[in-house]
C-alpha positions in Angstrom: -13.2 -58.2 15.1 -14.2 -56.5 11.7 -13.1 -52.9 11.9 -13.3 -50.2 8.8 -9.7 -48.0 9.5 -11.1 -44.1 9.7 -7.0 -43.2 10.2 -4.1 -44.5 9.2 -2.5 -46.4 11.9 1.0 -48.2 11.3 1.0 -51.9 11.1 -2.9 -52.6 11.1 -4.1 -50.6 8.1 -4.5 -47.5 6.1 -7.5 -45.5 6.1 -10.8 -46.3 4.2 -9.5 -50.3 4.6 -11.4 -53.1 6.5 -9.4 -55.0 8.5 -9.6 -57.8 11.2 -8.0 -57.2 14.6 -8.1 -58.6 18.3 -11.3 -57.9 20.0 -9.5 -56.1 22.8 -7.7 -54.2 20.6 -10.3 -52.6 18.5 -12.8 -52.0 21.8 -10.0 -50.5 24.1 -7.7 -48.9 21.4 -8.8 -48.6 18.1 -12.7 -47.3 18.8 -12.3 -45.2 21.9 -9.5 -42.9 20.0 -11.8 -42.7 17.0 -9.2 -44.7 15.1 -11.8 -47.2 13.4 -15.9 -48.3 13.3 -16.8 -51.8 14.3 -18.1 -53.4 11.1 -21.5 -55.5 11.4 -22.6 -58.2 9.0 -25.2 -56.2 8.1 -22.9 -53.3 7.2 -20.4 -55.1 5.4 -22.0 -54.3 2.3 -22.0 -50.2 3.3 -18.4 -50.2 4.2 -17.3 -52.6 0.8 -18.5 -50.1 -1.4 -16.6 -47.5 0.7 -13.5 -48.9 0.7 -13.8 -49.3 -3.1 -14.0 -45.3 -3.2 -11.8 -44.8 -0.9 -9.4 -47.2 -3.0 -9.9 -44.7 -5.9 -9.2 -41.5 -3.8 -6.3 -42.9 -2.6 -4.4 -43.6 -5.9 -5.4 -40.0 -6.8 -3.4 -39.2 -3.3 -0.6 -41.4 -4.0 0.4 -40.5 -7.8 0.4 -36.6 -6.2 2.1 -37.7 -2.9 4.7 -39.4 -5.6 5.0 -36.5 -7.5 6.4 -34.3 -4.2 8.4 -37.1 -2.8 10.2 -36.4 -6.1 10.8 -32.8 -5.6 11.6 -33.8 -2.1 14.5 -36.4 -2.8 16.0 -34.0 -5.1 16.3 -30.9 -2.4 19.6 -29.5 -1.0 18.3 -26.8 1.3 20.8 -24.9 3.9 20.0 -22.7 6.7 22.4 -19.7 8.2 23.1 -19.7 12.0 25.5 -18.2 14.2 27.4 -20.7 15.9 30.6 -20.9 18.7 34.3 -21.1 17.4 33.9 -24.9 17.1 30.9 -25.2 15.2 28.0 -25.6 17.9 24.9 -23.2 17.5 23.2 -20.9 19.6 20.4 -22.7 19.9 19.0 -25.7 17.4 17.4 -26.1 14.6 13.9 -27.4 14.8 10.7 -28.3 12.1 9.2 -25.2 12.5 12.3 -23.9 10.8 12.6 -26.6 8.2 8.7 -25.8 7.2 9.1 -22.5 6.2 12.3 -23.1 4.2 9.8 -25.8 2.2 7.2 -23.2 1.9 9.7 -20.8 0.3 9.7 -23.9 -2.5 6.1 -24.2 -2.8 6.1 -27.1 -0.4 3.0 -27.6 2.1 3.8 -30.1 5.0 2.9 -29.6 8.9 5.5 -29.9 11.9 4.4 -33.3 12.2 5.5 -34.9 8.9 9.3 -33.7 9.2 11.5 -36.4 11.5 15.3 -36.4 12.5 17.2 -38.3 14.7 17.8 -35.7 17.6 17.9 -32.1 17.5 20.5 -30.5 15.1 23.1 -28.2 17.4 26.1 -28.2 15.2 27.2 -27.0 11.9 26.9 -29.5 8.9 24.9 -31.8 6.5 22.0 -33.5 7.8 19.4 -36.1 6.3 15.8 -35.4 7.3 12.9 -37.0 6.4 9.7 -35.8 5.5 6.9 -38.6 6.3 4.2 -38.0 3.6 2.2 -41.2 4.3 3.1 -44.4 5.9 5.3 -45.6 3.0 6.4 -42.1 1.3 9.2 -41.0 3.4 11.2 -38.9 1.2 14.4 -37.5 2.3 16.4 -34.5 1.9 19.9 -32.7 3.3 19.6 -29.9 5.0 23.0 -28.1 5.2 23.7 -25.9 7.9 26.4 -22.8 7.4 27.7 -20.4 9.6 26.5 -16.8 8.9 
């Protein structure tokens, strides 16, 4: 089946892209969620000219969503905590945190966009990544120092 992508969703396509899929896939997944539109013959046309456009939004996107994986990859941010005589915090660090230290640099991103491995409870250097689009996945040391 013929769907036009209204999200992105990894491995079957990008948003504003037509794409073919399995049948079941598209009616019991993809549709229900509001993920993607079925595409018709007779809308092929409709949706063509709207994946050209969305083609040229998305370079717009991508050349600015470069530009602050840039600023990203070059960050060293650290974070003061009180921690235990051997290094463990009270408490962890979590995204919420890690946004508003990139706000302080004139950088937007939600909760959503910043992964790590497993919740940061001890004192040191650690890699996180903030996921800016499917392939943009700048990432950046966060550093944290007892206070």
């Amino acid at each position: 089946m013929r769907v036009y992508m209204l999200k992105d969703v990894e491995k079957v396509g990008m948003d504003g892209q037509v794409v073919e899929v399995a049948d079941g896939y598209a009616s019991n997944f993809l549709i229900p969620r509001k993920l993607a539109i079925k595409v018709c013959d007779k809308d092929s046309v409709f949706f063509e000219k709207k994946v050209k456009k969305s083609e040229k939004d998305s370079k717009v996107l991508s050349s600015k969503a470069s530009m602050l994986a840039e600023r990203i990859r070059n960050m060293h941010l650290s974070i003061k905590k009180r921690s235990h005589n051997e290094g463990k915090l009270y408490g962890s660090i979590g995204a919420d945190e890690i946004v508003e230290l990139l706000k302080k640099k004139d950088i937007t991103v939600s909760k959503k966009q910043i992964e790590f491995p497993k919740s940061i409870r001890t004192i040191g250097d650690y890699k996180v990544v903030i996921r800016l689009s499917s392939k943009l996945k700048p990432e950046l040391i966060l550093k944290i120092v007892d206070k």
